[in-house]
C-alpha positions in Angstrom: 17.4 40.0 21.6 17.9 43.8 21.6 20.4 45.0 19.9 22.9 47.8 21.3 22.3 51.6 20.9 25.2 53.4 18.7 25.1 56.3 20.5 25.8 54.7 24.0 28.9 52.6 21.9 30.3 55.4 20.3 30.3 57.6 23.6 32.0 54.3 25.7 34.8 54.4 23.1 35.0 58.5 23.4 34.4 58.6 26.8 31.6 61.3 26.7 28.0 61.5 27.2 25.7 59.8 24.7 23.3 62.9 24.7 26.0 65.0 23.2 26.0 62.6 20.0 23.3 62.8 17.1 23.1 61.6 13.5 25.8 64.8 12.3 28.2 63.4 14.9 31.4 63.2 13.4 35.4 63.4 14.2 35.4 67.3 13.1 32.4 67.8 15.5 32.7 65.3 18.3 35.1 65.5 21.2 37.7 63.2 21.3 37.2 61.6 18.1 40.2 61.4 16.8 41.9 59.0 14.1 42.8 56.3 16.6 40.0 56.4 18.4 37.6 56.3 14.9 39.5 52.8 14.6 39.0 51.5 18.0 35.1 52.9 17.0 35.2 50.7 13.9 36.5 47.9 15.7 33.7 48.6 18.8 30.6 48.8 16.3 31.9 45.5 14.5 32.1 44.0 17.6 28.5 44.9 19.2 26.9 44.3 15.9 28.3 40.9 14.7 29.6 42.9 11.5 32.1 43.8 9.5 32.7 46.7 7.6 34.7 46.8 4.3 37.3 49.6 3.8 34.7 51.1 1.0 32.4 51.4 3.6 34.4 52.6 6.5 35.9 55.5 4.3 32.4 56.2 3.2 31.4 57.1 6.5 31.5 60.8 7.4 28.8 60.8 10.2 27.0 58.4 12.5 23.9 58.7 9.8 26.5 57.2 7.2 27.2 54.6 9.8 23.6 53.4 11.0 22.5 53.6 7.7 25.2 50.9 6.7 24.3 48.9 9.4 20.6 48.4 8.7 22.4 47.7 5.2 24.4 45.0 6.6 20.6 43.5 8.4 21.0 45.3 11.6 17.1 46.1 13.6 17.9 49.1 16.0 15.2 49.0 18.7 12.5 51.2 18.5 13.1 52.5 21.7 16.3 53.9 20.5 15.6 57.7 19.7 18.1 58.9 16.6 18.4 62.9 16.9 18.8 64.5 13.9 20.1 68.3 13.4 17.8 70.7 12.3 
């Protein structure tokens, strides 16, 4: 089974496009991200996943990198069809 892609979550919960997102993507530099909608992110990625993230780890996160890299942590495979765009 394939698992979901982060970006398309995180953009359903933000209500933007996915291509606006990358790996830097955070609540300084992403529209609409803002602290209540970070929780109902949380709560989103938990939920998509089968996870759950402890409060070390959800302060911990400052970026969507912080964030995949604690779910392949936690055992999540992203598919490798799923391109992660990184800021040069």
């Amino acid at each position: 089974m394939q698992n979901p892609n982060l970006y398309k979550i995180v953009a359903s919960v933000l209500k933007i496009d996915a291509s606006t997102l990358n790996e830097s993507s955070n609540a300084t530099n992403t529209e609409n991200w803002d602290s209540l909608k970070h929780v109902e992110l949380i709560l989103a990625v938990e939920s998509a996943y089968g996870i759950g993230f402890s409060m070390a780890e959800i302060t911990g996160m400052r970026n969507l990198a912080d964030m995949r890299r604690i779910l392949v942590d936690k055992g999540v495979n992203f598919d490798a069809s799923e391109t992660v765009r990184k800021v040069a």
